[in-house]
C-alpha positions in Angstrom: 27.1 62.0 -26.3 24.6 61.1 -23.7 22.5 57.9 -23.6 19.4 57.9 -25.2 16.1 57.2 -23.6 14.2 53.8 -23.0 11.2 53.6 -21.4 10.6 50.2 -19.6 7.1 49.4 -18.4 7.9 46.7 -15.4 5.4 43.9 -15.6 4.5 40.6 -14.0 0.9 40.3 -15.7 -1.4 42.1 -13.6 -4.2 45.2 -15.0 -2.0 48.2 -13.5 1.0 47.4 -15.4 -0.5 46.8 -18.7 -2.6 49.8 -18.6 1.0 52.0 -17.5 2.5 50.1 -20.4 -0.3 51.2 -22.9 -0.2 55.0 -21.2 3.8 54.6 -21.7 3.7 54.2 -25.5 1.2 56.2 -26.3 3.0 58.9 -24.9 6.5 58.2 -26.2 6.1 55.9 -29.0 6.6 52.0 -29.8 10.4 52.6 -30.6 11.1 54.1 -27.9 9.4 51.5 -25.2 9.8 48.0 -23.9 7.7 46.1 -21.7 10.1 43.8 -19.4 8.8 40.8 -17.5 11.0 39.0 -15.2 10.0 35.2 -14.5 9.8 33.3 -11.6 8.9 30.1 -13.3 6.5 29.9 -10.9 4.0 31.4 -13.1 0.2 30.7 -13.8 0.3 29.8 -17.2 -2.4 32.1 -18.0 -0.2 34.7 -17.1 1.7 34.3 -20.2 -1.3 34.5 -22.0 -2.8 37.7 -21.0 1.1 39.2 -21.2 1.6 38.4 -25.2 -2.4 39.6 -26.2 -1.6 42.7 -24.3 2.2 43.0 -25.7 0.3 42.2 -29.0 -2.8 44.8 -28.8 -0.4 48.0 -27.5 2.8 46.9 -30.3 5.3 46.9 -28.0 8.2 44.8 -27.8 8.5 42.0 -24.9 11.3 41.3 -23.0 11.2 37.8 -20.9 14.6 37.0 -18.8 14.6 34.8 -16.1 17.3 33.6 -13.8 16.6 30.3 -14.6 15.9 29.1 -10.6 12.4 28.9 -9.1 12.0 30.6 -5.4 12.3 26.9 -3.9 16.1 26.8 -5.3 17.0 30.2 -4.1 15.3 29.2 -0.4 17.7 25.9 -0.7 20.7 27.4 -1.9 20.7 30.6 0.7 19.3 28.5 3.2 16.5 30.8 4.3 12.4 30.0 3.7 10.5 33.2 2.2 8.0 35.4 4.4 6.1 38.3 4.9 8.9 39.8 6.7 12.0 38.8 3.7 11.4 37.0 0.6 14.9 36.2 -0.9 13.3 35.4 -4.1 12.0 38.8 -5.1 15.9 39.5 -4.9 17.4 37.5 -6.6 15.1 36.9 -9.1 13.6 40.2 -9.8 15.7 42.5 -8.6 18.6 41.3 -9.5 17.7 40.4 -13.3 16.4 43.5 -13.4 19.7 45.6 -12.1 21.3 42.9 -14.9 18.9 44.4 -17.3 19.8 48.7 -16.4 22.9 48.1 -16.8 23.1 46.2 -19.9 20.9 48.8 -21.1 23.5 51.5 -20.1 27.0 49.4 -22.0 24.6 49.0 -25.4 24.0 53.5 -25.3 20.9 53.3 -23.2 19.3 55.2 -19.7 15.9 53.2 -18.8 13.3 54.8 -16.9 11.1 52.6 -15.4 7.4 52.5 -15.2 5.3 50.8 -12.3 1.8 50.6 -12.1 1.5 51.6 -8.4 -2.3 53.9 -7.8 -3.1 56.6 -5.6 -3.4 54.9 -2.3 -0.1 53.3 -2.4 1.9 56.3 -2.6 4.0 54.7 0.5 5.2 52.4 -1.9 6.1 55.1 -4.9 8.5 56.5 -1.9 9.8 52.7 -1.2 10.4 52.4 -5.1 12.5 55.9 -5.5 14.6 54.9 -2.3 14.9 51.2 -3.9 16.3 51.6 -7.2 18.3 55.1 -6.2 20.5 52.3 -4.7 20.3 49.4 -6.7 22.4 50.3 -10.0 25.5 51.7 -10.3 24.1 54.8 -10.7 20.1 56.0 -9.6 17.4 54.6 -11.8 14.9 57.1 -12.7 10.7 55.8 -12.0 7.7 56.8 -12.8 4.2 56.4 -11.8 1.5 57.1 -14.3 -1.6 56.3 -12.2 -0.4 58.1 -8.5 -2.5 60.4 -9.6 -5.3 59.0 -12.0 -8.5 59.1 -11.2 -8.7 55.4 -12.7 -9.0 52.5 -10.0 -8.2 49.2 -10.3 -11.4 48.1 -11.1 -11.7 50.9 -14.1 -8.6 49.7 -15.5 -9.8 45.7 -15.6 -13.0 47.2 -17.2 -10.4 48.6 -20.0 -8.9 45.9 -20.6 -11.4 43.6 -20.9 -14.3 45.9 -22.5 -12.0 47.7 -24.6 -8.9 45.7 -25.7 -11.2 42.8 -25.6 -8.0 40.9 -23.8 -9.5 38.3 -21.1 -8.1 38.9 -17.5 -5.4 36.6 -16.3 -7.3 33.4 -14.8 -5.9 34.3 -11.1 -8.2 37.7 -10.9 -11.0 35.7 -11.7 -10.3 33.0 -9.0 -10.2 35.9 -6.6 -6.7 36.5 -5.9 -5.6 40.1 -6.0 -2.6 39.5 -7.9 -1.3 37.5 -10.5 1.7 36.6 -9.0 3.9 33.3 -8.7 1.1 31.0 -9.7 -0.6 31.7 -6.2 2.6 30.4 -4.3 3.3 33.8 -2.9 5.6 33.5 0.3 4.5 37.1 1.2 0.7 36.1 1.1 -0.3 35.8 4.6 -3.2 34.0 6.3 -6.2 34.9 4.1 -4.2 34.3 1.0 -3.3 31.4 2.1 -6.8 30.5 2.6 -8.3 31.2 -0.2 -5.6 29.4 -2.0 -5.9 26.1 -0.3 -10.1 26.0 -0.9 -9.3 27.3 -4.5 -6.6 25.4 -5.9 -5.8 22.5 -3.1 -3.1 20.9 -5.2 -1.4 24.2 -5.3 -1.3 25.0 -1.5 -0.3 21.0 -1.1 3.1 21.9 -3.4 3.4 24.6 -0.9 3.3 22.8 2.3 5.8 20.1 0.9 8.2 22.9 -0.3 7.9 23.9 3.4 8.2 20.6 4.7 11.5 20.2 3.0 13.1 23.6 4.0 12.1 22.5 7.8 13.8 19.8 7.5 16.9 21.2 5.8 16.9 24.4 8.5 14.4 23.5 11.4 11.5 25.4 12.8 10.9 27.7 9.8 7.5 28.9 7.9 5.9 30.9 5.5 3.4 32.3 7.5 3.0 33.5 11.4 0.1 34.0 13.8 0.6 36.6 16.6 4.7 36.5 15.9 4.8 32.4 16.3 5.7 30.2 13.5 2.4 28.6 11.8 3.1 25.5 9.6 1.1 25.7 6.5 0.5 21.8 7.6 -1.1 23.3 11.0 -3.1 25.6 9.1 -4.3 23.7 6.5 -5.5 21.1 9.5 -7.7 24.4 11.1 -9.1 25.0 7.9 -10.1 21.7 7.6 -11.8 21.2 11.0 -13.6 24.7 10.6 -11.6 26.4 13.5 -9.4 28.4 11.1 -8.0 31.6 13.8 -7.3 35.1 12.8 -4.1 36.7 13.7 -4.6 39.3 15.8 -2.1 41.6 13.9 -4.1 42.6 10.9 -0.6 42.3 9.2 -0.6 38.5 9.3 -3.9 38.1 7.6 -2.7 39.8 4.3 -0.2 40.1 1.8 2.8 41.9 2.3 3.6 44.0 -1.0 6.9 42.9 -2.5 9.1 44.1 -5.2 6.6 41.6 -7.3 3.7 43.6 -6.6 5.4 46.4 -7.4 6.0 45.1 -10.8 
């Protein structure tokens, strides 16, 4: 007898996934679904929140699993600081618990699909995703992608949530980040992120630069971020900002944030 079908929206609190989550059970029911968050415990608190009104509005059971380290204990115990380039955390906190998940699913009779709320113009990453968990399990992971070819964009589906569902946007999107992710401590987030974060929430970038302070000092001249390929100390950075001569990178990659596993979620 073959497994039967669960359909797993993947979610980390941003619009996308709640709206694939709603589009998910409408279309195959409330028994059938689960939404799955996997925590960081890095998380904006207010990301909790907005993840139980919409688990709430759309009926759907909510799975929370957590490996029970934050991304500073996995940089300390594999002695390697998070970037743009490899974040060790999205690993072994996401990925990982989530491969845990699949094939727990699988011993208790069960063969998840999994749901990502990844639009039209990131269709790169759809490919990245396929590729990604092909590999992962012990055996290939189907996905899906319910808004690749909506004509919903993100800022129609914010509009739902918050017109519609009457469900108030996690706090982060209306600080101006573009994702909910990590509580604003993203090691992928490059220069501008990290620039908006420090003149939004100081104290937050400060818990930042003294995480990096004590990986530097554990495995020498590493950082989070980099400025034309050379290491840039969110201390250094922090000190441009501060004196007004804050300098772009001059590849465009370095000024944003590199999409992660998290993202995808």
């Amino acid at each position: 007898m073959g497994r039967k079908i669960k359909h797993v929206a993947m979610f980390s609190g941003g619009a996308a996934s709640a709206y694939v989550a709603y589009l998910m059970v409408q279309t195959y029911g409330k028994e059938n679904c689960l939404l799955f968050f996997t925590d960081t415990l890095w998380e904006h608190p207010d990301n909790y929140r907005f993840m139980y009104d919409v688990a709430e509005y759309i009926g759907i059971e909510f799975l929370r699993v957590m490996d029970g380290r934050t991304p500073e204990e996995v940089f300390m115990e594999t002695r390697f600081l998070g970037n743009s380039r490899l974040a060790k955390c999205s690993s072994e906190l996401k990925v990982r618990q989530t491969t845990i998940f699949i094939e727990q699913l699988r011993i208790e009779g069960y063969e998840p699909i999994l749901y990502f709320g990844i639009g039209p113009h990131e269709k790169q990453r759809q490919k990245n995703l396929i590729d990604f968990y092909a590999h992962q399990a012990l055996e290939p992971v189907e996905t899906r992608f319910p808004l690749i070819n909506s004509i919903l964009n993100d800022k129609d589906l914010k509009s739902i949530i918050e017109n519609e569902w009457k469900i108030k946007l996690p706090l982060m999107y209306d600080e101006g980040f573009s994702h909910a992710n990590c509580g604003g401590r993203c090691v992928r987030g490059g220069l501008n992120h990290y620039e908006h974060l420090y003149k939004t929430w100081p104290d937050v970038y400060k818990q930042q630069e003294e995480m990096e302070n004590r990986l530097r000092d554990m495995l020498g001249n590493v950082t989070i971020l980099k400025r034309d390929s050379q290491p840039l100390t969110l201390k250094q950075f922090r000190e441009e900002i501060e004196a007004g001569m804050r300098v772009e990178a001059s590849n465009p990659a370095e000024n944003d944030t590199v999409p992660c596993v998290c993202v995808f979620n």
